[in-house]
Residue frames as a rotation matrix with the C-alpha (Angstrom) as fourth column:
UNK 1
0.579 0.815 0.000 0.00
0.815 -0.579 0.000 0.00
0.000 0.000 -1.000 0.00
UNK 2
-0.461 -0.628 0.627 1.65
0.755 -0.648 -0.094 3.24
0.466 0.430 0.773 -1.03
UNK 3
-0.023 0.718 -0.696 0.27
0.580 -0.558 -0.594 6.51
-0.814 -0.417 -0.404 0.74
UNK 4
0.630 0.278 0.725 -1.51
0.704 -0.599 -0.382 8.96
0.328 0.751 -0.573 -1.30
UNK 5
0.765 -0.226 -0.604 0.86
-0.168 -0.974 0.152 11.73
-0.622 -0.015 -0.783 0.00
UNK 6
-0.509 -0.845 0.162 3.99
0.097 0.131 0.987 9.59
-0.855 0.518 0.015 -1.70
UNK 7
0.142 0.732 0.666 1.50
0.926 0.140 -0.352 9.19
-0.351 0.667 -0.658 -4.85
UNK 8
0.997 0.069 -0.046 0.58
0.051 -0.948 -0.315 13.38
-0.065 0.311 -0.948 -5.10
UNK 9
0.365 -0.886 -0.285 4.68
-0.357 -0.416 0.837 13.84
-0.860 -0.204 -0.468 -4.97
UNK 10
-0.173 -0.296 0.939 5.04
0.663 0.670 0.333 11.67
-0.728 0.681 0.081 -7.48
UNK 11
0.440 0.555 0.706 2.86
0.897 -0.308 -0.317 13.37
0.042 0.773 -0.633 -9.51
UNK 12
0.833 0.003 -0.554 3.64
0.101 -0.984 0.147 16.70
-0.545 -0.178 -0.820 -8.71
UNK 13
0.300 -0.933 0.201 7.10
-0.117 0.173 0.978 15.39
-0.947 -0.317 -0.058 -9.69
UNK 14
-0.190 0.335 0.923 5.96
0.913 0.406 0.041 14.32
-0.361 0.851 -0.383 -13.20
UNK 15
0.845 0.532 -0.059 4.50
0.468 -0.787 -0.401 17.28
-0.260 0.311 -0.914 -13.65
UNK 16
0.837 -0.382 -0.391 7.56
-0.267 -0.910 0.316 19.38
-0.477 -0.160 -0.864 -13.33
UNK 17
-0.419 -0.781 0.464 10.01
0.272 0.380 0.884 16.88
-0.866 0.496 0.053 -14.86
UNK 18
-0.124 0.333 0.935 7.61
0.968 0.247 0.040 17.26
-0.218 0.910 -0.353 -17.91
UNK 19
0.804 0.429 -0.411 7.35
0.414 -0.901 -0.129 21.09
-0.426 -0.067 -0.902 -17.60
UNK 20
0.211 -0.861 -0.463 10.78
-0.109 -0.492 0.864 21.74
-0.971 -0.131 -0.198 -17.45
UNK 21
-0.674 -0.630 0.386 12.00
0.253 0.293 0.922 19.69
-0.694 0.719 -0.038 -20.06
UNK 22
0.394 0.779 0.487 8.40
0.894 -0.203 -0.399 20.99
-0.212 0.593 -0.777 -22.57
UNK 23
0.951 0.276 -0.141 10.11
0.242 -0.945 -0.220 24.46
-0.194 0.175 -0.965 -21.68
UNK 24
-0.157 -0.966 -0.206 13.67
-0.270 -0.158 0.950 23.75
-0.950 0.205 -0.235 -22.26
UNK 25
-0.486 -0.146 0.861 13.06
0.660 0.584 0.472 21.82
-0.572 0.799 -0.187 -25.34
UNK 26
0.255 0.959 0.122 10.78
0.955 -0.230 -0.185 24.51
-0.150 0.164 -0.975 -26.84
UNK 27
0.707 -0.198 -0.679 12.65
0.022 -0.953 0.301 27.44
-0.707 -0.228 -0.669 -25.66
UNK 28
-0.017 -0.897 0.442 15.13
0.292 0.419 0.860 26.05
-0.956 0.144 0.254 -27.85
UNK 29
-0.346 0.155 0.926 13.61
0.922 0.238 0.304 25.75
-0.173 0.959 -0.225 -30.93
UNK 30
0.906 0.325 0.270 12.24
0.398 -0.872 -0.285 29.15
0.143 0.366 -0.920 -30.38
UNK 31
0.543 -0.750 -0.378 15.87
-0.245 -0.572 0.783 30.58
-0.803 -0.333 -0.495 -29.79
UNK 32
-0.411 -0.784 0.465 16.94
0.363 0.327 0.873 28.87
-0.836 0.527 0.151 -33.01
UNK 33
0.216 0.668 0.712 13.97
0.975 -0.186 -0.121 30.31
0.051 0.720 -0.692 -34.90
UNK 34
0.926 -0.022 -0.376 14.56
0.103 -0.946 0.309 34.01
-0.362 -0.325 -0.874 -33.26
UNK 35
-0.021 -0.976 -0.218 18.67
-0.133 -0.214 0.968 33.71
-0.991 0.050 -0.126 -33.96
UNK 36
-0.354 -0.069 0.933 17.53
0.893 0.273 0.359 32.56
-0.279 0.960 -0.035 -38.20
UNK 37
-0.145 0.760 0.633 15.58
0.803 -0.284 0.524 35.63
0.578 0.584 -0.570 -38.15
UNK 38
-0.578 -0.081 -0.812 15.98
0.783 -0.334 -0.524 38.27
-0.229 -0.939 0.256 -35.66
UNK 39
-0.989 0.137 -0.057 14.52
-0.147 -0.948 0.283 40.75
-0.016 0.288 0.957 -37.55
UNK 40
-0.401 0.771 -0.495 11.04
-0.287 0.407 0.867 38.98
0.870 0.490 0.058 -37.86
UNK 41
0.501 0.748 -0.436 10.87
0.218 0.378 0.900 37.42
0.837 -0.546 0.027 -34.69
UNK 42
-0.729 -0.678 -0.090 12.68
0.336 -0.241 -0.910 39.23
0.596 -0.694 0.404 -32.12
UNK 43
-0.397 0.500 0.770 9.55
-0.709 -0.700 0.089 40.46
0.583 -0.511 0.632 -30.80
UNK 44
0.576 0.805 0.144 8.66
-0.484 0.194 0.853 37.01
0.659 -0.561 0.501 -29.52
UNK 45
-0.541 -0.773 -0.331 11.86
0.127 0.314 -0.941 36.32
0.831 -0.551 -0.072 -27.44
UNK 46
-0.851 0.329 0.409 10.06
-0.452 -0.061 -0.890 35.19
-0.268 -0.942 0.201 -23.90
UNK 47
-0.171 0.977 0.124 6.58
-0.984 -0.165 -0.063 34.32
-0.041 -0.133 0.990 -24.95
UNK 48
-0.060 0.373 -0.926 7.28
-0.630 0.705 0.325 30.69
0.775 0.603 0.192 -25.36
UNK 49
-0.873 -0.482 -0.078 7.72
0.051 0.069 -0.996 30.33
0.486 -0.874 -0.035 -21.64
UNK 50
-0.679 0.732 -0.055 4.59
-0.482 -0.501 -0.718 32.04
-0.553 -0.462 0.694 -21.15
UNK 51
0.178 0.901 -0.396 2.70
-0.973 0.222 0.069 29.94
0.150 0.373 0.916 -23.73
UNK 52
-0.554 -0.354 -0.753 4.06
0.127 0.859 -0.496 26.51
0.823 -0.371 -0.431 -22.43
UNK 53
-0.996 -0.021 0.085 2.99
-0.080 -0.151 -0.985 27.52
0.033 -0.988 0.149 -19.22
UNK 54
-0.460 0.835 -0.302 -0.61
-0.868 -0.495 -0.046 28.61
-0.188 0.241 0.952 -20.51
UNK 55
0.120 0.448 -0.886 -0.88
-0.384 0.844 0.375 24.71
0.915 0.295 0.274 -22.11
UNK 56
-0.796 -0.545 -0.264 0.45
0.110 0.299 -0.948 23.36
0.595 -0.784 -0.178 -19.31
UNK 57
-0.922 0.328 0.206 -2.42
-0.275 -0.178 -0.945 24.90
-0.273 -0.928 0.254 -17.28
UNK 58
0.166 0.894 -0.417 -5.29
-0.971 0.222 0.090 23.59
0.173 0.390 0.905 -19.76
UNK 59
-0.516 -0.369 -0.773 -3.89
-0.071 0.918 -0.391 20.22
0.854 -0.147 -0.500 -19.16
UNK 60
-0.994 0.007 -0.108 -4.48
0.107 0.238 -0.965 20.33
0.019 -0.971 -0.237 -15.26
UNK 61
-0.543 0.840 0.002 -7.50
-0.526 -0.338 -0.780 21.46
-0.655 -0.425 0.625 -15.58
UNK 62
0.109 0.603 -0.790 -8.68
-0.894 0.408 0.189 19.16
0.436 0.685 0.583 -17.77
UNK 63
-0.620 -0.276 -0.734 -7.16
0.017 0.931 -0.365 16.34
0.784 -0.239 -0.573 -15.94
UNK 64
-0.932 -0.161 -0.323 -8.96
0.271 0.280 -0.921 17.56
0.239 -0.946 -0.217 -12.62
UNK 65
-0.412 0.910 -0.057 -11.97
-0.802 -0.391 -0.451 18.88
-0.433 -0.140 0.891 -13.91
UNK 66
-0.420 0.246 -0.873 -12.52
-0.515 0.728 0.453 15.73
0.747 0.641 -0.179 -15.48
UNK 67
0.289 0.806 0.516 -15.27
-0.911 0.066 0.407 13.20
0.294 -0.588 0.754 -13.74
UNK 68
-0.573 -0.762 0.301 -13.89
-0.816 0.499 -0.291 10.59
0.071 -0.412 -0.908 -11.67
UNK 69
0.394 0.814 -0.427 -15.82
-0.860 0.490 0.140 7.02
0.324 0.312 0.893 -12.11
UNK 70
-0.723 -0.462 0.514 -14.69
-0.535 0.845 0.006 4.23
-0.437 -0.271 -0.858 -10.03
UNK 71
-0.746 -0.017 -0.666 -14.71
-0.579 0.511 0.635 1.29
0.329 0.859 -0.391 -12.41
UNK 72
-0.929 0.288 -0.234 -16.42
0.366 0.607 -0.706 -1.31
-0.061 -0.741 -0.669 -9.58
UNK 73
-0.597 0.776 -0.204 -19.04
-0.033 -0.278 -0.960 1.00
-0.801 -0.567 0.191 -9.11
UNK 74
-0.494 0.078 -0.866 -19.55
-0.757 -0.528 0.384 1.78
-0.427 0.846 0.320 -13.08
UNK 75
-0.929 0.038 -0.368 -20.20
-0.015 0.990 0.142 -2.33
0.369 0.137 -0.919 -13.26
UNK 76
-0.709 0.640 -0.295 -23.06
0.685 0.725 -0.071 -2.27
0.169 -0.253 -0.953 -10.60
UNK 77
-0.223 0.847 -0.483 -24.80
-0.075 -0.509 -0.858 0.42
-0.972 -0.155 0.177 -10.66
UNK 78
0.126 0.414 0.902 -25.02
0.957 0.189 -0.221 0.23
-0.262 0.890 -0.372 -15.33
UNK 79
0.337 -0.042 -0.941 -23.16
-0.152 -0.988 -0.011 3.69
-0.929 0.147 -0.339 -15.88
């Protein structure tokens, strides 16, 4: 039996391994796009930080706004 606080750390943990590396891996590609082109896109140096972040928060909130249906129950009651 695992406790649910080790569980939510996990997660939390996930979360942020997958954040980080969404915004490193991203920031990249927008720093090679901005450095082919500076004239063109120098104005969005930063915003890919801020739009990572932005998905990042539709995720959660889909994951937790989402209805929770314990399988057992889904069997006997005919959901």
């Amino acid at each position: 039996f695992v406790s649910p606080i080790v569980t939510d750390c996990a997660a939390v943990g996930v979360g942020a391994v997958c954040g980080a590396l969404a915004r490193h891996n991203i920031g990249r590609v927008a720093a090679d796009k901005i450095a082919s082109n500076p004239e063109r896109f120098s104005h969005l140096t930063g915003w890919h930080t801020a739009g990572i972040n932005v998905l990042g928060s539709f995720v959660l909130g889909g994951v937790f706004g989402s209805p929770v249906v314990d399988p057992a129950a889904a069997v006997n009651n005919n959901i």
